[in-house]
C-alpha positions in Angstrom: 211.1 114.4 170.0 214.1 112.2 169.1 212.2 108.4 167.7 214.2 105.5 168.6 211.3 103.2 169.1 208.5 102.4 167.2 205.9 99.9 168.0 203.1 98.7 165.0 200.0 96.9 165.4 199.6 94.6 162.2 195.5 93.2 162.4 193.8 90.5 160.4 195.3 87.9 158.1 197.3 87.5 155.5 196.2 89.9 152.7 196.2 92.1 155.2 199.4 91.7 156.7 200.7 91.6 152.9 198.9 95.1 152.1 200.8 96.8 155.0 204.3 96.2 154.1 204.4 99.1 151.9 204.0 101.1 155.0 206.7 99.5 156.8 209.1 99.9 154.2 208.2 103.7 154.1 208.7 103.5 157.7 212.0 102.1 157.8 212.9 104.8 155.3 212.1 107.3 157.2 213.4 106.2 160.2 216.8 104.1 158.9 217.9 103.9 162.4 214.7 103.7 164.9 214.0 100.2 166.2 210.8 99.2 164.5 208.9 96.4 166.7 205.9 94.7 164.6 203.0 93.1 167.0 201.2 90.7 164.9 197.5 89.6 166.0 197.5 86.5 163.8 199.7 83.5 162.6 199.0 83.6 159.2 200.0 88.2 159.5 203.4 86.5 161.3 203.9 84.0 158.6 203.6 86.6 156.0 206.0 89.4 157.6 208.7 86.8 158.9 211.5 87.3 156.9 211.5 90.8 156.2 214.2 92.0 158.6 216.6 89.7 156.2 215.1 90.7 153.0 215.4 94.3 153.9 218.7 93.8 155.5 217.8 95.2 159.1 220.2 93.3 161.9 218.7 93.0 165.3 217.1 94.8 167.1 216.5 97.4 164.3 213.6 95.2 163.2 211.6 92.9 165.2 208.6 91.0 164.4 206.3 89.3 167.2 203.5 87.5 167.8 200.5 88.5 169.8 202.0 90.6 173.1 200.2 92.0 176.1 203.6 93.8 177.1 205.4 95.7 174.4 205.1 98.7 175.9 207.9 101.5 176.3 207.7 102.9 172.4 207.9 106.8 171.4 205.4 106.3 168.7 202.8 103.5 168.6 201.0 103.4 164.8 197.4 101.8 165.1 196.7 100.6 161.9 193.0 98.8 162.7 191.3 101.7 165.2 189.1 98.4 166.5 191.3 96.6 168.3 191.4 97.9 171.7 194.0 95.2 173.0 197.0 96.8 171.2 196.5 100.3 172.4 196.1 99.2 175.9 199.5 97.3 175.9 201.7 100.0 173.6 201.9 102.7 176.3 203.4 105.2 174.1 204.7 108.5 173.9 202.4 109.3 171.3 199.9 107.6 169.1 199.3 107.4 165.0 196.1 106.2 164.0 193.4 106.9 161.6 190.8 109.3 162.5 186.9 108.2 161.5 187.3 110.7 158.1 190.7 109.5 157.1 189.5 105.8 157.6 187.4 105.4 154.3 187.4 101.7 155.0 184.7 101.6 152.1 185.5 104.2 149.7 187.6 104.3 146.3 191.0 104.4 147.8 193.0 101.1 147.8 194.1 99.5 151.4 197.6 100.2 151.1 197.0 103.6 150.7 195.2 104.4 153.4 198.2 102.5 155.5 200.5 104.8 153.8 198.4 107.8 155.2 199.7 106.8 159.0 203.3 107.3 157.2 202.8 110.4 155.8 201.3 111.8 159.6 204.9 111.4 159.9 206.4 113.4 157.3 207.0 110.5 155.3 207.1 112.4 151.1 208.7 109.5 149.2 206.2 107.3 146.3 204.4 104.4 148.1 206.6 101.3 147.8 205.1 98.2 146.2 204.0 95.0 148.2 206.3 92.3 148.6 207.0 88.8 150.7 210.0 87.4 151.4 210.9 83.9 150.2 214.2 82.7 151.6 216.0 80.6 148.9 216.0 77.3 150.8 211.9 77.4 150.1 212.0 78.2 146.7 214.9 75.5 145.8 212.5 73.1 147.8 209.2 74.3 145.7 211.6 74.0 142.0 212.5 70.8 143.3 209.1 69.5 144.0 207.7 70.5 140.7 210.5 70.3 138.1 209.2 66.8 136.8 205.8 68.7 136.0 208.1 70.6 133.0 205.9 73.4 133.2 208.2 74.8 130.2 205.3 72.7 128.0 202.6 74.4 128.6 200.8 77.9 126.9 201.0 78.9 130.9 200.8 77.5 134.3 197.4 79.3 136.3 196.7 78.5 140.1 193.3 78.4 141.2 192.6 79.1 144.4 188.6 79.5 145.3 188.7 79.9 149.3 187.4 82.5 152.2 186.9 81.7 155.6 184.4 79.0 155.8 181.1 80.8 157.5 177.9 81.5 155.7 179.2 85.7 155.5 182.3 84.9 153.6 181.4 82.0 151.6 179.4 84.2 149.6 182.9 85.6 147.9 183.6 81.8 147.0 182.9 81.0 142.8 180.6 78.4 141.8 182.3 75.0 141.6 180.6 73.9 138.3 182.3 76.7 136.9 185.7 75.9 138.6 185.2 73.0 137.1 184.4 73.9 133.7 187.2 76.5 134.0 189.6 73.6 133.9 188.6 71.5 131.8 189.1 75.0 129.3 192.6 74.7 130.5 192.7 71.5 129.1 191.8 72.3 125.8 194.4 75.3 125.6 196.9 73.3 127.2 197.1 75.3 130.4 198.4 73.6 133.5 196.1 74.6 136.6 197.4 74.3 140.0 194.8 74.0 142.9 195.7 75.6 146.5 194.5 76.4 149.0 192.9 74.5 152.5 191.2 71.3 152.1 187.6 73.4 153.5 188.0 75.2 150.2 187.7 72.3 147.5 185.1 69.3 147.4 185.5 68.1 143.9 188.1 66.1 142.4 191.2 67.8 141.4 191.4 64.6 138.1 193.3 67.5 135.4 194.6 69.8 138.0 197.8 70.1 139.8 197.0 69.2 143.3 198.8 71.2 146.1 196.0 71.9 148.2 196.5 71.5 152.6 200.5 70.7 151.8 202.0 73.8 151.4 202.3 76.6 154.4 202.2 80.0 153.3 206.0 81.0 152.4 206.0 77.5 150.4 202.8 78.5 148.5 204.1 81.7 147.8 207.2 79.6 146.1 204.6 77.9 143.9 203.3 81.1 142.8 206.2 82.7 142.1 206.3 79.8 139.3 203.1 80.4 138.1 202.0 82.1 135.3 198.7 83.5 136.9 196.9 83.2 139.7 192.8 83.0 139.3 191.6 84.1 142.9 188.4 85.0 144.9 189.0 88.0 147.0 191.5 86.5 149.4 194.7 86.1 151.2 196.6 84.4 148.4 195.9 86.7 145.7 198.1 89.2 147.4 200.7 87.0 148.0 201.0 86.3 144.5 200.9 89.9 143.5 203.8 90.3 146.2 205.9 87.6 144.9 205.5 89.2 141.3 202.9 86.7 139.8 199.9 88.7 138.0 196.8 88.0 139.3 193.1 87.6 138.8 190.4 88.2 141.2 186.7 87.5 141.6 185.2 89.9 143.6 181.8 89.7 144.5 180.5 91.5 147.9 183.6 93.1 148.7 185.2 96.3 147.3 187.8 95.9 144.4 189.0 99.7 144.8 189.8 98.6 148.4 191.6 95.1 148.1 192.2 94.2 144.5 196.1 93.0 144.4 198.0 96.3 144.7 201.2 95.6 142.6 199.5 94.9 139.1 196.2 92.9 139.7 193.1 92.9 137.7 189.7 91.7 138.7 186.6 90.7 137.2 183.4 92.1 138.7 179.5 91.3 137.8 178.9 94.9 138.4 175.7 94.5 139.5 173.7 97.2 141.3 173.9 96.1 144.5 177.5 95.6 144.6 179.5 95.8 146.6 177.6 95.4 150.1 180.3 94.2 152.1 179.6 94.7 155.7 176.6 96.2 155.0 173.0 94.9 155.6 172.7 94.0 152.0 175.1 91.2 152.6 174.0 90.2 156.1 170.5 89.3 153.8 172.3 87.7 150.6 171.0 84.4 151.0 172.9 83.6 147.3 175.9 85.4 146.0 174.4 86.4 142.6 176.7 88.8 141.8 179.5 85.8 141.7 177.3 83.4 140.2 177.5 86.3 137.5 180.8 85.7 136.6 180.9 83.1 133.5 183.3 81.0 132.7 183.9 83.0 129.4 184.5 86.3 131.4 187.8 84.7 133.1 189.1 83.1 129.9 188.5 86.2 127.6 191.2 87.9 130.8 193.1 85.1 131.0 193.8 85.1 127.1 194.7 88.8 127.6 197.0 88.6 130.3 198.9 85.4 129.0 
């Protein structure tokens, strides 16, 4: 069967949508000529992947990203990337269908998220190594972001860390948050070693003063944070959106992970975490979690156990 249509279903948010462009790429590798249309579910997925036609140098129609669609149908192959979202697989009508099957999803085993996205390439015939994640920041952003920040000299300064503490705000995902004592305390450390921290983030995430800090939080979008990273020396980061979009603009990272699985959504590219490692963890989406009335495995993660990596890494 000749493909000169291919229709993808990108699910979820922003780490998500970050942790599948090594997939497309792979895609567009294989198939330099096939038109490639990319059906985002969510603004903050569309935010991310806008952008990458131009970075990749695919004219139209070759590439195509779209919001939410209930008619895109018409494609040879359709690639379901999240098997529980119904909606997508009633609109593609394709000629065939990619997805993972129950074994192959190993949603929470010891192989990474981008990898099992790769696996729907390689269904394909796809051989090549797995590309590494990246987001596209057009130059107007980033000459805006240098702009903004050049009287900050961040040149005098041992390093320049961002902070960002957030999750979606419900009683489930704020057990990934840190404690904010220890947020806290981790800046005034920054202080003392002259490191310049930069808070970001939404407004939900933060309810202490910022007094010492960089404050950036609710005035950046996402393509304009990912700017600011791309400045930044580190990034110190619960398990969330942000920490893979520093990790795709080329800004090491350092995640917190609590009830979720580091093997699965640690920053691909070159991030490190720090984990409690506590017998119960991880119990994401399990009923361990649905119990947890207090996130003790984050509230075991001192202040000394993220400087001691910092120190390391910068």
């Amino acid at each position: 069967m000749a493909i000169d249509g291919i229709e993808i279903q990108v699910s979820f948010g922003m780490g998500n949508a970050i942790m599948k462009t090594p997939m497309l790429l792979a895609l567009r590798r294989l198939y330099p000529k096939a038109i490639i249309d990319i059906w985002c579910c969510h603004a903050t997925g569309h935010e991310v992947l806008i952008g990458l036609r131009e970075h990749w140098y695919q004219p139209e129609p070759l590439f195509n990203i779209f919001k939410r669609s209930d008619d895109m149908g018409g494609h040879n192959i359709a690639i379901i990337t999240e098997p529980r979202d119904d909606t997508f697989r009633r609109s593609a009508m394709a000629i065939k269908y990619i997805e993972h099957t129950k074994e192959k999803q190993d949603l929470f085993g010891n192989r990474h998220e981008v990898e099992v996205n790769m696996d729907l390439v390689r269904q394909l015939g796809y051989k090549g190594p797995t590309p590494a994640t990246r987001v596209y920041i057009s130059s107007e952003t980033q000459q805006k972001i240098d702009h903004m920040i050049f009287r900050h000299n961040f040149s005098k300064y041992k390093a320049v860390v961002a902070i960002h503490n957030g999750s979606l705000n419900t009683d489930f995902w704020l057990l990934k948050r840190w404690n904010e004592d220890k947020v806290i305390e981790l800046i005034a450390r920054f202080k003392k070693e002259n490191i310049l921290p930069i808070l970001i983030g939404k407004g939900e995430d933060w309810t202490f003063p910022s007094k010492g800090s960089l404050n950036y939080v609710d005035q950046l979008n996402i393509k304009e944070t990912a700017a600011l990273l791309a400045r930044c020396s580190l990034l110190v980061s619960t398990d969330s959106g942000p920490a893979h979009l520093a990790d795709a603009v080329g800004t090491p990272t350092l995640s917190l992970f609590g009830p979720t699985y580091p093997t699965k959504n640690v920053p691909y590219n070159q991030g490190r975490f720090i984990s409690a490692k506590l017998g119960c963890q991880p119990c994401y989406w399990t009923e361990r979690m649905e119990k947890c009335a207090k996130s003790l495995c984050m509230e075991k993660i001192t202040v000394d156990m993220v400087m001691d990596k910092i120190n390391e890494k910068i």
